[in-house]
C-alpha positions, 0 to 999 in steps of 0.5 A, spaced: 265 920 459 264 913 461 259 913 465 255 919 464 248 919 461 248 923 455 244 929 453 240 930 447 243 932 441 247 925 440 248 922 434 242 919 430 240 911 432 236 906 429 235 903 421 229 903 416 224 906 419 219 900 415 223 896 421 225 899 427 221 901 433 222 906 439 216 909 443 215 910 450 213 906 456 211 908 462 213 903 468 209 904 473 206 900 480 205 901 488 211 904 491 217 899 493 216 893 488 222 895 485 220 899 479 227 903 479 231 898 480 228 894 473 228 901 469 236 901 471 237 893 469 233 894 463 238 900 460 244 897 463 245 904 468 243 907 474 239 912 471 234 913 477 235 912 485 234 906 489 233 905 497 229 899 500 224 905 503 218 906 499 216 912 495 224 913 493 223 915 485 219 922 485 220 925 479 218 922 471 225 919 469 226 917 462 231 911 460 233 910 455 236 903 451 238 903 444 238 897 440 240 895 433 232 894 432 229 899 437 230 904 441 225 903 448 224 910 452 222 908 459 218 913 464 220 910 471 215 914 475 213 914 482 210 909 486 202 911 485 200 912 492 193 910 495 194 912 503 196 918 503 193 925 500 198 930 501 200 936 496 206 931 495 202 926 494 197 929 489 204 931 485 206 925 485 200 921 482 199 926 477 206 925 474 203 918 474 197 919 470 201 924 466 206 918 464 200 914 462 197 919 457 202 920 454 207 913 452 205 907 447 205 901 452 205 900 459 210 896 465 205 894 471 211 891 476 209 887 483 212 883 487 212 875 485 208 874 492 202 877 491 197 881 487 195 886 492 189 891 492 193 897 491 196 894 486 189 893 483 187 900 484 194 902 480 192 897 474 186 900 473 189 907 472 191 904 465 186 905 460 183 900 457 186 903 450 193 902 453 197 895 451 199 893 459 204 889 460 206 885 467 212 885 470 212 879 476 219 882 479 223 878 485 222 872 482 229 870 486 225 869 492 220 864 489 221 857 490 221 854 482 214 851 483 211 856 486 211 859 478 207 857 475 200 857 479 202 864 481 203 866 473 195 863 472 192 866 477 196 873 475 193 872 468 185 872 471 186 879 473 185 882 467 187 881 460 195 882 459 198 884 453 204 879 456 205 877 463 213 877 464 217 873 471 223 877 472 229 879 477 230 886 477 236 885 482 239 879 479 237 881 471 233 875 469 229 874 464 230 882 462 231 880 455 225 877 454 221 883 458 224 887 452 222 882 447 215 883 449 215 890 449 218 891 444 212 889 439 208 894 442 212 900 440 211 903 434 214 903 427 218 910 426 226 911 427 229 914 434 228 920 438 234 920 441 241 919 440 244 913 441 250 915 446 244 918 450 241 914 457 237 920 459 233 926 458 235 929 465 240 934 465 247 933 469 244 938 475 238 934 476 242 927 477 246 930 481 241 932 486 237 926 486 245 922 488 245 926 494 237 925 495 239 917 495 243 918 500 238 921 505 234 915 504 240 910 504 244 914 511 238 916 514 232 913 518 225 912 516 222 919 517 227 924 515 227 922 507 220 923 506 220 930 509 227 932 505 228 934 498 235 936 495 236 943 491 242 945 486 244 952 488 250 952 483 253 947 478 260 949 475 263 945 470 270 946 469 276 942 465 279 938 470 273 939 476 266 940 478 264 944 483 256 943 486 253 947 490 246 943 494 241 945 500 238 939 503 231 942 505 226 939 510 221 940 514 223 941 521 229 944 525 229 937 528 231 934 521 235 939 520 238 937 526 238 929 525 242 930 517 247 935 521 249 929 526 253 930 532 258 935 531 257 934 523 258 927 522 252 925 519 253 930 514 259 929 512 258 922 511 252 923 506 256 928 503 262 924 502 259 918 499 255 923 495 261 926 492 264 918 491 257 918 487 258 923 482 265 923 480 264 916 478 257 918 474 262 924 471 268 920 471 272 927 474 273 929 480 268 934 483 267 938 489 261 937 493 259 943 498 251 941 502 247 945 507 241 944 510 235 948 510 229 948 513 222 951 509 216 949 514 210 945 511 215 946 503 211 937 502 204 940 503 205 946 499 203 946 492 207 952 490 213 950 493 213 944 491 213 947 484 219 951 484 223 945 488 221 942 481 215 937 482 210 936 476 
């Protein structure tokens, strides 16, 4: 399978353990500075889901590069959000919280225009004990001169094991950011295999694929309201046959994702099925229906059984 993240179980990766390197790194940041995007450009595949709306990653999602001297497991996680106090939420922020207890460095991403309060407030969940290390992203948008003051005024924020410029999109500069993280990674062999990208099995990825395209198809207020389930998931020689319920909030979601005669829902399921089969590299069979679970984002035990941490 070309394209397909491996399981664990693969073949054993990495040389001496007096010289190699691998340990965790939680990416974190307020949401929509591009956290995602820059795990993907940092392992060379899609692992997570992108959109340009905010709050689009909502799981713990390990990526996983190996090099020749080290092997860097990326914890993307949601971004930590500070407005809103829902059950979803709180979910979501404890996944962050959990990530940072349990990785060997930190990636703070913010945008290269400023340093906001939030982006504070996300700094100050790291502990002190906890190598930090900032990813200054979207850098293409900066004039070059404007670089430099930007980087000094970042530096006086807080005591920085490296400060990084980067481009997710364009992936620049994402030789160097690797470089300074890998001298915070611990001295031991690999933990993963090195066919493997991820940690998530085959159904979860499928159900993020249709959940990416809610956000990419759909307006401003129906994604956050929606989650995706795998009902059934079929792997046959030559086909994969998947089952999956949208579920929202309201029957007028339900509505807006059904569209007119249909049409909206065809269309994400559509560009979903083009999604996964490349992600397979086979053909899949893709069925979707929508499902309405009243007030599901502001219930803790549904949110349990939907899979959130």
């Amino acid at each position: 399978m070309a394209s397909e993240p491996r399981r664990p179980g693969g073949k054993a990766a990495g040389g001496p353990a007096a010289s190699y390197r691998c340990g965790a790194i939680a990416v974190i940041g307020r949401p929509n500075v591009g956290k995602s995007t820059l795990v993907n450009a940092l392992v060379g595949e899609r692992i997570t889901i992108t959109s340009r709306k905010p709050q689009t990653t909502r799981h713990r999602i390990r990526g996983i590069l190996t090099t020749g001297d080290a092997q860097y497991v990326f914890v993307d996680t949601p971004g930590f959000q500070t407005r809103h106090s829902g059950a979803l939420n709180r979910a979501m922020n404890r996944s962050v919280r959990l990530a940072l207890e349990e990785v060997d460095v930190a990636l703070l991403v913010v945008e290269a225009r400023s340093l906001t309060q939030e982006d504070r407030d996300v700094m100050e969940r790291v502990p002190r004990k906890t190598p930090l290390v900032l990813a200054v992203n979207k850098i293409d948008r900066l004039r070059s001169a404007e670089l430099p003051a930007l980087l000094q005024r970042l530096a006086r924020e807080r005591d920085f094991a490296a400060i990084v410029p980067v481009s997710a999109e364009r992936r620049r500069n994402t030789g160097e950011l690797l470089k300074a993280l890998r001298t915070f990674l611990p001295e031991q062999p690999a933990l993963y295999g090195e066919d493997e990208l991820t940690d998530r099995n085959e159904r979860f990825l499928a159900a993020e694929r249709i959940r990416e395209k809610l956000f990419r198809l759909l307006g401003d207020e129906v994604p956050y309201g929606a989650s995706v389930v795998i009902d059934r998931f079929e792997e046959g020689p030559k086909l994969r046959k998947i089952h999956a319920s949208i579920v929202v909030e309201k029957e007028g979601h339900k509505a807006i994702i059904i569209g007119a005669g249909g049409a909206k829902l065809k269309a994400i399921g559509s560009a979903a099925r083009k999604d996964l089969e490349q992600l397979f590299d086979g053909k899949v069979y893709l069925e979707v229906w929508v499902k309405v679970r009243r007030g599901w984002t502001g219930d803790e035990r549904m949110l349990s059984r939907l899979g959130y941490d």
